[in-house]
N, C-alpha and C positions, 0 to 999 in steps of 0.2 A: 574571561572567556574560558571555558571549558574546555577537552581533546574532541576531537573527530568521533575518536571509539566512545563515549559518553555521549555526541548527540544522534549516534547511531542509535545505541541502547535506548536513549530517552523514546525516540521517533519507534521502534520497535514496543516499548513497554507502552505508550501513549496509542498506538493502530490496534495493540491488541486489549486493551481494558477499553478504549472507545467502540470494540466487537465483542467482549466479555467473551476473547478467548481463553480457554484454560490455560493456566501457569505451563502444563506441560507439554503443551502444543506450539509455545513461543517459539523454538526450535524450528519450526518447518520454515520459520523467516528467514529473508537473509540482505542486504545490503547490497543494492544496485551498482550504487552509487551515492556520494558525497559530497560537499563540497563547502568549505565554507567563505561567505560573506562577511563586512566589514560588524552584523551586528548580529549573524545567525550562521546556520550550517542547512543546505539545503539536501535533505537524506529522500531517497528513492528506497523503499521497500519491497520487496518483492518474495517469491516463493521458488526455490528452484527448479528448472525445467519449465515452468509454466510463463506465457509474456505479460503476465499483466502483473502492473504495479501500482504502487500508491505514493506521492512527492508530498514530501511534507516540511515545513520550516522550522527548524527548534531554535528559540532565540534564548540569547546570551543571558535571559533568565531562568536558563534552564526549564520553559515551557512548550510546548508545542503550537503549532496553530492551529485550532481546532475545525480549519479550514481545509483539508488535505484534496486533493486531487489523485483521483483515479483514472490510471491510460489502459485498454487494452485493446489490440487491433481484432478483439470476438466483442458480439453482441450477445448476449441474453437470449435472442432467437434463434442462437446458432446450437448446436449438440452440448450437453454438459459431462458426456461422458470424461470426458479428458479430468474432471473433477472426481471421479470415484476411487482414485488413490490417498485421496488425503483426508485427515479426521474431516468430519462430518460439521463442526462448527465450520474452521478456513474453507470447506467448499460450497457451504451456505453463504458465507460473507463474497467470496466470489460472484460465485452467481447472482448473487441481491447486487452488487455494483456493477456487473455486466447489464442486467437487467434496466439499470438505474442510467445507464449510458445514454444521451440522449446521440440519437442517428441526424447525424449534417440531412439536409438536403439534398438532392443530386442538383448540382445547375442548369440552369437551364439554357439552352444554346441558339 
């Protein structure tokens, strides 16, 4: 098994070549969160100041799961200005997985 800081890296260098973000923009990421499991590390990815993230699994063969999940408490329908501070790729990728969110239901009572 590998360190923490390595399946960070892994989970960051794996969300940004699965977005063909440029090399130079890796930077705007940062690390939620971490943890690891008996056969993986489960890494939260995120961008600072903004709520939405991406969880991703990097298993002890140093691979990713190319399964990742995306949380953010904004939809796609809501304003994207809060996106205008950051390169133009990560606020693309943003807004495509905001957009990409599927809306619950409301219950019905």
């Amino acid at each position: 098994m590998f360190s923490q800081t390595e399946a960070e890296k892994l989970a960051i260098d794996f969300l940004s070549n699965d977005w063909e973000i440029p090399q130079t923009e890796k930077d705007w990421f940062t690390i939620r969160y971490a943890r690891q499991e008996p056969s993986w590390y489960i890494v939260e990815v995120g961008i600072e100041g903004f709520p939405d993230y991406w969880i991703l699994q990097v298993y002890d063969t140093a691979e990713c799961d190319p399964c990742y999940t995306f949380v953010s408490p904004l939809s796609g329908s809501q304003n994207t200005d809060d996106l205008q501070e950051l390169p133009e790729s990560i606020a693309n990728m943003i807004s495509f997985e905001r957009n990409s969110q599927e809306m619950a239901s409301p219950a019905k009572v």
